[in-house]
C-alpha positions as CSV (number, residue, x, y, z in Angstrom):
1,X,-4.1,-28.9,57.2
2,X,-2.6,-29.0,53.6
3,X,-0.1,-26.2,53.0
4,X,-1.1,-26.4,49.6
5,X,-4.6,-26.1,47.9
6,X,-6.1,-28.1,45.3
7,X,-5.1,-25.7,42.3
8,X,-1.1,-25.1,43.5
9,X,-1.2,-29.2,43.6
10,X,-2.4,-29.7,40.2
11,X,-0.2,-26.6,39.3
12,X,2.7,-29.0,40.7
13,X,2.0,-32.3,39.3
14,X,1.7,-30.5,35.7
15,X,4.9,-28.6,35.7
16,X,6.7,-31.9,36.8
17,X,4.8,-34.6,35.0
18,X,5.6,-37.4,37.3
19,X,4.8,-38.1,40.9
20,X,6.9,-40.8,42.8
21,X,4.8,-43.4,44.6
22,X,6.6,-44.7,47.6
23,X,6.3,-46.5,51.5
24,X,9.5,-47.5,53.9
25,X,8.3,-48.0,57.6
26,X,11.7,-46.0,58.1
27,X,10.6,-42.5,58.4
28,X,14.6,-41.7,58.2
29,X,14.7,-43.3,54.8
30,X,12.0,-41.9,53.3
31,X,13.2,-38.7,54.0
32,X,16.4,-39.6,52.4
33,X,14.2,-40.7,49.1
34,X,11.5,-37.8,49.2
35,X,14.7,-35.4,49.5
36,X,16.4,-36.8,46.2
37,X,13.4,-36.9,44.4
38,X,12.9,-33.1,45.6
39,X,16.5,-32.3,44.2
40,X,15.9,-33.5,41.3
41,X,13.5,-31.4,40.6
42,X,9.9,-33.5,41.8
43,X,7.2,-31.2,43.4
44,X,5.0,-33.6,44.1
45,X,5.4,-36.6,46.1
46,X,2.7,-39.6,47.2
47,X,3.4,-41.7,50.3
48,X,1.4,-44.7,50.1
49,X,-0.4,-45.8,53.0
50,X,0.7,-49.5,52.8
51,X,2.3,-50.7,56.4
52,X,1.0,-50.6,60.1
53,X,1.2,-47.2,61.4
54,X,2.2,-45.8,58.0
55,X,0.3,-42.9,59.4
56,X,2.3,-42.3,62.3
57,X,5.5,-41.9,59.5
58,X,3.8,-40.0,57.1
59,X,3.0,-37.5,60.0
60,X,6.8,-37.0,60.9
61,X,7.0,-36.3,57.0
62,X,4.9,-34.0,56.7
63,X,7.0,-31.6,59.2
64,X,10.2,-32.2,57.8
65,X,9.0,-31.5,54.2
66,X,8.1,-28.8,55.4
67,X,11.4,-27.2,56.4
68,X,13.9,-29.4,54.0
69,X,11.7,-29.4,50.9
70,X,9.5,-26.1,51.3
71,X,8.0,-27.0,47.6
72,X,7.3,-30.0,48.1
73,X,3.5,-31.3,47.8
74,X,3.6,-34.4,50.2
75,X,-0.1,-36.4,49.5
76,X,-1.2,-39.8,50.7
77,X,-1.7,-43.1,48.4
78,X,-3.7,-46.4,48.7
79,X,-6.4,-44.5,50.5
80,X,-9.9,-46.8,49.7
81,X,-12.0,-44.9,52.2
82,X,-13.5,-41.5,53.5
83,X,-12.1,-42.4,57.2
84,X,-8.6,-43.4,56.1
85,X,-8.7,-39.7,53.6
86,X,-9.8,-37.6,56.7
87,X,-6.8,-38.7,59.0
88,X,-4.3,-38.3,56.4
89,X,-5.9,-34.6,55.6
90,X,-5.4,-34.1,59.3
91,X,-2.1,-35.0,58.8
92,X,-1.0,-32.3,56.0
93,X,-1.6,-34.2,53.2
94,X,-1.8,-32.2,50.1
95,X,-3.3,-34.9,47.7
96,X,-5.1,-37.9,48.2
97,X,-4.9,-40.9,45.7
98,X,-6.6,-44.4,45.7
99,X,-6.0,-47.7,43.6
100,X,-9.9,-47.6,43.3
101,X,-12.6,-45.2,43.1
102,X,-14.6,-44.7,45.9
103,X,-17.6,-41.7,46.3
104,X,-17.4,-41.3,49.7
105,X,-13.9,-40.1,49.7
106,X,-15.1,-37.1,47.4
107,X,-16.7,-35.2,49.5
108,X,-14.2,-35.6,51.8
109,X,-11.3,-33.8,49.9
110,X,-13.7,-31.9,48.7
111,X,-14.6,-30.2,51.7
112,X,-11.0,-28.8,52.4
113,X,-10.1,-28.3,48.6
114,X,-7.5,-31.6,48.6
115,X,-7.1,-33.6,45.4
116,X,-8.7,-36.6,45.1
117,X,-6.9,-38.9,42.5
118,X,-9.0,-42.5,42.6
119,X,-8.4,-45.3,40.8
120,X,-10.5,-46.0,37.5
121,X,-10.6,-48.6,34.8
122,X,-13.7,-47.3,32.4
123,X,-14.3,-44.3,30.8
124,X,-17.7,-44.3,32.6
125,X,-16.3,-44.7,36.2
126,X,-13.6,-41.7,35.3
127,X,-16.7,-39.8,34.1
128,X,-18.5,-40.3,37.2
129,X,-15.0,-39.2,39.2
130,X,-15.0,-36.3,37.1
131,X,-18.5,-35.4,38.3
132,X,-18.0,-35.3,41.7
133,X,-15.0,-33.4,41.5
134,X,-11.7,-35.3,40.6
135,X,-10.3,-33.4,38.6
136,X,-7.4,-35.3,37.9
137,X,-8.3,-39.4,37.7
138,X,-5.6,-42.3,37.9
139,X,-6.1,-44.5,35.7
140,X,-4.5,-48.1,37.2
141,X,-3.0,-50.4,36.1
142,X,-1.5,-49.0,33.6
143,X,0.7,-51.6,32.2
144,X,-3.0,-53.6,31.7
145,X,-4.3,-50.4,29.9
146,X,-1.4,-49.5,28.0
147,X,-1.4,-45.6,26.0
148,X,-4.0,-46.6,23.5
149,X,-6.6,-46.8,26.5
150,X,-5.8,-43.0,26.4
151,X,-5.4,-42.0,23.6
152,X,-8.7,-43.2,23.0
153,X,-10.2,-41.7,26.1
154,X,-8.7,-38.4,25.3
155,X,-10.6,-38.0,22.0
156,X,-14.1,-37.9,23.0
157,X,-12.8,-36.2,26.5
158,X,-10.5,-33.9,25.7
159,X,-10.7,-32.1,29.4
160,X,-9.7,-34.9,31.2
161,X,-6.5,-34.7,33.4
162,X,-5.1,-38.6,33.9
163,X,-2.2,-39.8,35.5
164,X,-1.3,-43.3,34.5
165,X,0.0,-45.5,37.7
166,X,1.7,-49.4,37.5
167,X,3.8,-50.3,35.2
168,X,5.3,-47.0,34.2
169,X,9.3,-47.5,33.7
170,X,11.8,-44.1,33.8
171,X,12.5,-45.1,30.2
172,X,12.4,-42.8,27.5
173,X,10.3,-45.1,25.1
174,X,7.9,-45.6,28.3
175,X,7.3,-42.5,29.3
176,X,7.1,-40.7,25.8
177,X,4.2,-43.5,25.1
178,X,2.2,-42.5,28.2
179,X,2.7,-38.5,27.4
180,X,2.3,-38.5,24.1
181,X,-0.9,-40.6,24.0
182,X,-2.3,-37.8,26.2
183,X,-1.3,-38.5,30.0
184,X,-0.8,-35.2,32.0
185,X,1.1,-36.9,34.4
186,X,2.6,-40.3,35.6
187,X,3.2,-42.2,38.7
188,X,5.8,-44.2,39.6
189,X,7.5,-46.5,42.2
190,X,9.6,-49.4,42.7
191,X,11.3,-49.1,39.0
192,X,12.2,-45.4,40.3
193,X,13.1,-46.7,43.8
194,X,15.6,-49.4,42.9
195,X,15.9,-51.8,46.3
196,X,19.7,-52.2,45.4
197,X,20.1,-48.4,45.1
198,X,17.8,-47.8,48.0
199,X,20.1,-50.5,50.1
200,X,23.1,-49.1,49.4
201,X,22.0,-45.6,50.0
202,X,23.0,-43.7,46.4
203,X,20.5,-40.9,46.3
204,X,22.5,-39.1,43.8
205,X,21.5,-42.2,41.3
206,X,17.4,-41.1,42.6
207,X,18.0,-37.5,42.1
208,X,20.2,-38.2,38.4
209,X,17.1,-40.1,37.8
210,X,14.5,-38.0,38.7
211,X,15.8,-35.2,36.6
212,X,16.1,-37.1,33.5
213,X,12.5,-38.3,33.4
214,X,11.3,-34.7,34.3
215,X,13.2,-33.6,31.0
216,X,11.9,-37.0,28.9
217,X,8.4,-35.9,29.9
218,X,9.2,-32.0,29.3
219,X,10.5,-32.7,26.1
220,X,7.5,-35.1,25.2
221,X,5.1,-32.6,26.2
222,X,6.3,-30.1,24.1
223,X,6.1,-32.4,20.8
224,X,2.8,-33.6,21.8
225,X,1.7,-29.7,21.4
């Protein structure tokens, strides 16, 4: 079961601001990236569900975060259906996110107070994700949206919590857009996740990283308030 309910998650995501998206077939390197990320300061952390028995690896994750990153809320990504949500909530995961909205995943998460994060391109559809219990709504991708999609959004729905996924860059200019425009938190992957990096196995660079978009975001919080 998750070792950490839905309000402790959401408690996470907010303090951080970001939540690195990632997948290597290599349970041994992903612990290598999830453990960087965690030393630099990350709290939350979404392994997507993207390879044959990405499962089986998230599985052995899930019970070595839970000794070498004790903190650390491990959730599931590119989940598209209530099946797929269920086995990885049998699996420990904290948080479940999809690149689309589905309904029948709600109830689901619901039912054992996980996050669900789904996918939404309309003000309506995040609405209707709202409704049935998501309280915090992905709004992908967002590189096609861009921060005036929420800035806009955040006007008339002030309550909403959105975390902006695709095309988000550890940049100062790029991250400051999505915060200040409203975003509660961002996701990001491969631009975090450098193959080169990765390849030659620098996880001080990931963790150097990590910490300097945590303060970027921190920082563009506070002027946003």
């Amino acid at each position: 079961m998750a070792k950490f309910d839905k309000i402790q998650v959401l408690q996470k995501i907010g303090a951080t601001g970001m939540v690195p998206v990632y997948y290597n077939a290599d349970a041994e390197v992903a612990k290598k990236v999830i453990k960087a990320c965690y030393e630099g300061g990350v709290r939350a952390f979404e392994f997507t569900n993207r390879g044959d028995f990405a499962h089986e690896v998230f599985g052995e994750l899930v019970k070595w975060a839970d000794k070498e990153c004790p903190e650390l809320a491990l959730g599931a990504g590119t989940v598209v259906d209530a099946p797929t949500a269920a086995l990885y909530i049998q699996l420990g995961a904290n948080f479940i996110v999809g690149p689309l909205f589905n309904p029948d995943v709600a109830p689901v998460c619901n039912r054992r107070l996980v996050p669900y994060c789904p996918g939404c391109g309309t003000v309506s559809e995040i609405g209707k994700a709202q409704e049935l219990g998501a309280d915090l709504t992905k709004v992908f991708p967002g590189d096609v949206y861009g921060p005036r999609f929420i800035k806009d959004l955040m006007a008339p729905c002030p309550w909403s919590k959105i975390m902006v996924t695709g095309g988000v860059a550890p940049t100062q200019e790029n991250l400051e857009g999505w915060i200040k425009a409203g975003a509660y938190c961002v996701g990001m992957g491969s631009k975090l996740f450098p193959k080169e990096v990765v390849a030659k196995g620098d996880w001080n660079a990931i963790t150097e990283l990590c910490k300097q978009c945590i303060d970027i975001i921190q920082n563009a919080k506070k002027q946003r308030a």
